[in-house]
PAKEBA-138443 format. One record per residue (C-alpha): residue in one letter; x, y, z. Coordinates in steps of 0.05 Angstrom, whole numbers, padded with zeros to 5 digits, always signed. Each point is the difference from the previous one (the first is absolute). Example, Ala and Ser with C-alpha at 12.3 -4.5 7.8 and 13.67 -1.06 7.14 Angstrom:
2
A+00246-00090+00156S+00027+00069-00013
//
This chain:
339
X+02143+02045+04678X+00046+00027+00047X+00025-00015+00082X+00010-00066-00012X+00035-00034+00058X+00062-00034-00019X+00015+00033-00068X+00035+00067-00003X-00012+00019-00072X+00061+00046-00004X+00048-00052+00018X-00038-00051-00044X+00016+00056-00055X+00070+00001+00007X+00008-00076-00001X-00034-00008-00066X+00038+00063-00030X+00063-00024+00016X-00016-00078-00022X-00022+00040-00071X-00065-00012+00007X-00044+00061-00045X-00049+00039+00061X-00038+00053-00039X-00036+00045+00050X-00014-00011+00076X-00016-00065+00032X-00052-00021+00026X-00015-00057+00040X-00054-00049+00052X-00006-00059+00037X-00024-00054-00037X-00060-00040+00036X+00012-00068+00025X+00056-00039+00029X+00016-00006+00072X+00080-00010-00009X+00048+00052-00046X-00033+00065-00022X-00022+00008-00070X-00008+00069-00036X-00020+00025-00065X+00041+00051-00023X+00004+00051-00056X+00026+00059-00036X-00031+00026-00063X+00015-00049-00043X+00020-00067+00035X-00034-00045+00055X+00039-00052+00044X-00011-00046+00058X+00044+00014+00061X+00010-00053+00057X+00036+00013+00059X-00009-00042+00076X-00048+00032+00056X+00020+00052+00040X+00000-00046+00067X+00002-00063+00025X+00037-00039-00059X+00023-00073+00005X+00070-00023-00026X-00025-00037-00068X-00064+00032-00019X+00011+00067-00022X+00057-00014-00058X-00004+00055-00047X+00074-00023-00036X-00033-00070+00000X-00058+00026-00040X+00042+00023-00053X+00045-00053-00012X-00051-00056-00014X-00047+00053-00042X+00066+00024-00046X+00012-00078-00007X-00068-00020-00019X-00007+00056-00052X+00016-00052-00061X-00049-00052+00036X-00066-00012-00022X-00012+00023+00078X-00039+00061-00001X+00025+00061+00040X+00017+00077+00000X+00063+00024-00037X+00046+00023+00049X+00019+00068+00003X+00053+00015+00049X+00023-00029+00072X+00027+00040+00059X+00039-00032+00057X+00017+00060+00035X-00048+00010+00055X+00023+00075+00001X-00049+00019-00058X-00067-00020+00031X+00017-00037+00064X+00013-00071-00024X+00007-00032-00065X-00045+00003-00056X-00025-00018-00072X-00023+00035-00057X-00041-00042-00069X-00048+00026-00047X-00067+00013+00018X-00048-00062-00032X-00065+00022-00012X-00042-00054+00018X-00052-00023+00045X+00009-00030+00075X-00055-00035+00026X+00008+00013+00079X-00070-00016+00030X-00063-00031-00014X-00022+00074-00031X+00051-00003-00060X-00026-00087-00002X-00074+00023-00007X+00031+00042-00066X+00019-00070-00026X-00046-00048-00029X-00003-00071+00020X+00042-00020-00065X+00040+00052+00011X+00019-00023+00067X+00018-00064-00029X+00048+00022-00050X+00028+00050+00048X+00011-00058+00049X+00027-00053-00053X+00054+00061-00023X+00030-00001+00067X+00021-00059+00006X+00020-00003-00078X+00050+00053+00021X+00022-00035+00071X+00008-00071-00045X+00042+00044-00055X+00043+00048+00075X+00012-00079+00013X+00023-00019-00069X+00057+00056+00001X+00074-00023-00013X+00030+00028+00071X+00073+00000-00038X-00029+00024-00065X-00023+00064+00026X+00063+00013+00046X-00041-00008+00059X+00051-00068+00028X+00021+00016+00073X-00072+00052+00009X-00011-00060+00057X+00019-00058+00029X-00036-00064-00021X+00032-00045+00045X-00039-00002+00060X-00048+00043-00014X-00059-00024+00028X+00041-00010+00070X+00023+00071+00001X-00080+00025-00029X-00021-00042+00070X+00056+00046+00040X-00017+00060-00032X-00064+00013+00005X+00009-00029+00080X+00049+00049+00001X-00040+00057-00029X-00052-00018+00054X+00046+00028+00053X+00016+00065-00034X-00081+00014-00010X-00043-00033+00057X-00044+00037+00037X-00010-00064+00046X+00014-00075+00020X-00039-00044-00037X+00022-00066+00014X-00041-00041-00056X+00055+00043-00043X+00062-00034+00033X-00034-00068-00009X-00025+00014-00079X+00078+00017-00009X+00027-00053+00044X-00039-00057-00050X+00021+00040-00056X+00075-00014+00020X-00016-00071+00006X-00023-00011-00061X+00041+00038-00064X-00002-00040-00054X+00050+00016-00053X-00011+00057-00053X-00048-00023-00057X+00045+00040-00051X+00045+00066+00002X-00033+00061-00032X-00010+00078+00000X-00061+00007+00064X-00042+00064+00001X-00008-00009+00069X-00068+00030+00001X-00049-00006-00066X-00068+00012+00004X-00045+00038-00039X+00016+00063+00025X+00067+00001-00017X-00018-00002-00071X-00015+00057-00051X-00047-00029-00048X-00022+00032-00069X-00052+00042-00004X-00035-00025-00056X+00014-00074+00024X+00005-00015+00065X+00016-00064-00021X+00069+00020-00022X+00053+00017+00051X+00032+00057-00012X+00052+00002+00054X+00017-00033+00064X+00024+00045+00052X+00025-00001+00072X+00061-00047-00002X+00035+00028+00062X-00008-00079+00025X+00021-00030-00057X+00065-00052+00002X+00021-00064-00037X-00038-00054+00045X-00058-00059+00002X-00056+00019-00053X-00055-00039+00040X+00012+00058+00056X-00026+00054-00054X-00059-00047-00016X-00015-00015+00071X+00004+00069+00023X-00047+00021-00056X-00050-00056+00013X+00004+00034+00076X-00014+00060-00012X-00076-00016-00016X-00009-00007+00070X-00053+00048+00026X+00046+00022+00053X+00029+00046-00059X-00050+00043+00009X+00030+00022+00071X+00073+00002-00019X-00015+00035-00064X-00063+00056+00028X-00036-00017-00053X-00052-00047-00024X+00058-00032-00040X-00008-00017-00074X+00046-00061+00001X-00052-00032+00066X-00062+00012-00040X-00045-00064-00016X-00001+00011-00075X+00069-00026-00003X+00018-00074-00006X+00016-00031+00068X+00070-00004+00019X-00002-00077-00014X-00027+00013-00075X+00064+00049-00004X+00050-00046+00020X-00027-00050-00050X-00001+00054-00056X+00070+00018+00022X+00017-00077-00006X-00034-00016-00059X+00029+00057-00039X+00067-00008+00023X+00016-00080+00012X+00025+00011+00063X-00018-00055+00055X-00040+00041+00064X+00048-00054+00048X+00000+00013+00074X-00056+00064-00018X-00021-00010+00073X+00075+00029+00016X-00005+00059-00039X-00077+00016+00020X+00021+00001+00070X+00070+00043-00015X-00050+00052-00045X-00045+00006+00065X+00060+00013+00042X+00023+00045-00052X-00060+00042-00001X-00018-00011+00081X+00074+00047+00005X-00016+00047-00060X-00062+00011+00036X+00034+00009+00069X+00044+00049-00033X-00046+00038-00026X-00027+00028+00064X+00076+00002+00028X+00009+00049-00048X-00061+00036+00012X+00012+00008+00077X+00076+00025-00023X-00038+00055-00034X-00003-00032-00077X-00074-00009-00002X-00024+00005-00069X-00082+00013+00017X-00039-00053-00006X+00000-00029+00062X+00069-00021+00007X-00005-00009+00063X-00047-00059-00001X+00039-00043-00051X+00032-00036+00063X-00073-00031+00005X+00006-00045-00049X+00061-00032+00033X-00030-00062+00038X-00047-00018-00055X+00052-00009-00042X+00040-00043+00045X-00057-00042+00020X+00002-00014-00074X+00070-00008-00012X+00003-00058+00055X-00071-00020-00036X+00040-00004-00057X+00046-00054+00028X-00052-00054+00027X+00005-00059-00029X-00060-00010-00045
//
């Protein structure tokens, strides 16, 4: 558990001696499977486990890699009936491990990553697993922004303009390639931003696999993790990315025969109707925020082999996420024909 890229243990050490946190004995640490963004590790001494989180060693983009972001909206939603890790300690200084980083309790759970940890599940299971995610995105959603000291974590007014320029923007810092079906998906985006359905806290990027769920019910979420994208912003673009991500194309990006793309799961359209049902919320102009989730993932994708050709590549075959890229487009611009 030791040589872990990223994470010098004896200035980890120091940092959680001097912030008064108890070490008893040596630590020890590794890499935590899965994820193709920040890197996750599993650290302990002889006593304690925690979760640390810092960005990759290469090839990071301005917004996606927010450690300090991570631990504002996880202190805030501590009192929420949101489920997540109890935050430990944050550093800012990038002198201690390279960049910033995070440190929360370890949660002993279960992730389900691929279709190996699925097959574990039975079908009911599945169901109730399923039907607890989006209980926990409807109740994220249901969060008083100003209640939980989280007012000015983002900028509701025009969010869904500046989403549209961001992720067009992001495409310049990570493509390995002109792919002009990309300019004209973003161009109709920019046409046609409707205005926000409501103003709350966004994960940015909730799937299965950024859950912990409980070992002796996977239909109870234990935690959600990996908030790095989180901001104060459009619900419907944290259902419509989730509804996305059942793509089969996540198989590339992610390496993996991806849990959240198996066939067991409801289809993206039963999700967005479980999501509306359970919530109240109208799906208006979903064809929008479909097409913005396929950009959305068409770029994460994208940058996922941009980081792997800057030397960040995770295993997995990294490399080949970019792949996926003009399937998604295609149906991104699917998305938008008239019906």
């Amino acid at each position: 558990m030791t040589g872990t890229p990223g994470l010098d243990l004896a200035a980890l050490r120091v940092h959680l001696v001097d912030r008064g946190i108890a070490v008893t004995g040596p630590l020890r640490a590794e890499l935590i499977a899965g994820g193709r963004s920040n890197l996750t590790y599993a650290v302990a001494d002889d006593a304690t486990r925690w979760v640390v989180r810092r960005p990759p060693l290469a090839g990071l983009t301005a917004s996606a890699h927010d450690m300090v972001r991570e631990w504002r909206v996880t202190s805030a939603l501590q009192p929420t009936p949101v489920p997540v890790a109890r935050p430990v300690s944050v550093c800012e200084d990038a002198g201690v491990l390279g960049a910033p980083f995070t440190v929360v309790e370890w949660v002993d759970g279960v992730v389900v990553r691929d279709r190996d940890d699925l097959a574990v599940l039975s079908d009911d299971q599945v169901r109730r697993t399923t039907a607890a995610l989006v209980e926990v995105l409807v109740a994220l959603h249901a969060v008083d922004v100003d209640a939980v000291g989280l007012t000015g974590f983002g900028r509701p007014q025009g969010f869904l303009t500046r989403q549209v320029a961001l992720w067009r923007r992001q495409w310049e810092q990570v493509r390995t390639r002109d792919l002009p079906e990309l300019e004209r998906l973003h161009a109709r985006l920019t046409e046609m931003v409707p205005n926000c359905s409501a103003v709350t806290v966004v994960h940015g990027d909730y799937r299965i696999d950024n859950a912990i769920l409980d070992r002796a019910d996977q239909g109870s979420v234990l935690a959600v993790v990996d908030w790095e994208l989180s901001t104060i912003g459009d619900p419907l673009t944290d259902v419509a990315l989730m509804c996305v991500y059942r793509h089969p194309a996540l198989d590339v990006i992610l390496g993996i025969p991806a849990a959240w793309a198996s066939d067991r799961l409801p289809s993206a359209d039963d999700l967005a109707e479980d999501y509306a049902r359970a919530s109240g919320r109208d799906l208006g102009n979903w064809a929008f925020y479909v097409a913005l989730a396929h950009l959305k993932l068409a770029v994460i994708a994208e940058g996922i082999t941009h980081r792997a050709g800057a030397g960040a590549d995770a295993g997995r075959g990294a490399a080949r996420a970019s792949e996926a890229v003009p399937e998604l487009v295609a149906a991104g611009l699917d998305a938008l024909r008239p019906r």
